[in-house]
N, C-alpha and C positions, 0 to 999 in steps of 0.2 A: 271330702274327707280323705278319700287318699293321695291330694295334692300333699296335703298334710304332714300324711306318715311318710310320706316319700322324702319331703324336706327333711324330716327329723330323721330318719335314717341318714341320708347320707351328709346331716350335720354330726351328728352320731361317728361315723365312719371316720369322717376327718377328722374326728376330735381322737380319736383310738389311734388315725393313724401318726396324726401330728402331737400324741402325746411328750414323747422324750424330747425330741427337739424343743417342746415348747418349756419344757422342765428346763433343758440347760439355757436356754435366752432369759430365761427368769434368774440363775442364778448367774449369770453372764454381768448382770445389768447389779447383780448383788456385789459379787466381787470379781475384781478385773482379773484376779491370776483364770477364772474356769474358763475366758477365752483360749487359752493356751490349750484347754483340757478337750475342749471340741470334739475334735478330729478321734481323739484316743476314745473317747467316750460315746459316739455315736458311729465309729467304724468296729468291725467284729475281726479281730486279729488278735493272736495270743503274742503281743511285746514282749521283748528281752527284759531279764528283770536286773535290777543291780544283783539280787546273787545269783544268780545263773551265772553270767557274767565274772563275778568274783572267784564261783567255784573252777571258773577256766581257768582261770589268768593268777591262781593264788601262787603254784607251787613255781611257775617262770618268773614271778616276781620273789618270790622268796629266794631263790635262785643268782636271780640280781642284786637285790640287796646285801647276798650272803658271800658275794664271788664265787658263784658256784657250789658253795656247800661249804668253801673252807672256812670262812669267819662263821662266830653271830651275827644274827640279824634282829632287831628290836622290829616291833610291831609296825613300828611306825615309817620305820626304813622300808620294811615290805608296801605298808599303802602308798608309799611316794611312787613305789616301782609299780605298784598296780592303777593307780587312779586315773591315767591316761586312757588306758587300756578300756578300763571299764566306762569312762565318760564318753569314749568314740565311741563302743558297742551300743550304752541306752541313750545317748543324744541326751542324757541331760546331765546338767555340770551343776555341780553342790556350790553353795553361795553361800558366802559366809559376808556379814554385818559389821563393821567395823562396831557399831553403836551397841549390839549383841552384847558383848563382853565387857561392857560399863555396868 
């Protein structure tokens, strides 16, 4: 009997401890983008966020879009001047679908 309870304890254990890993291989196999999400999702690190990021980088891009202060600057103008900025800080780059807009 207590081969037993010893087996199921420490199938037990491993199931607690292999639970989230086993969670993201299950949805790995469901859709192909959560291999990409691995690493974020099973490492404990607080990421840069796109707006953390944005709140840096707004008023030097407004800046740039604006010559300094002297022109206007349209909204848009400013994200050109900031998108770079903000893609190299969170490593990831916004994707746009050609097929999207049909």
């Amino acid at each position: 009997m207590a081969k037993s309870s010893t087996a199921g304890a420490i199938v037990s254990a491993l199931r607690a401890v292999t639970k989230d890993w086993a969670k993201q291989r299950k949805a790995e196999e469901r859709h192909a983008s959560a291999v990409r999400n691995r690493r974020e999702r099973l490492t404990r690190f607080r990421r840069v966020t796109i707006k953390d990021v944005a709140w840096e980088v707004m008023e030097p891009a407004y800046m740039a879009a604006s010559a300094k202060g002297t022109l206007p600057a349209a909204a848009r103008q400013v994200m050109y001047q900031a998108r770079n900025p903000i893609q190299e800080r969170t490593g990831k780059q916004r994707v746009f679908h050609s097929d999207a807009a049909s």
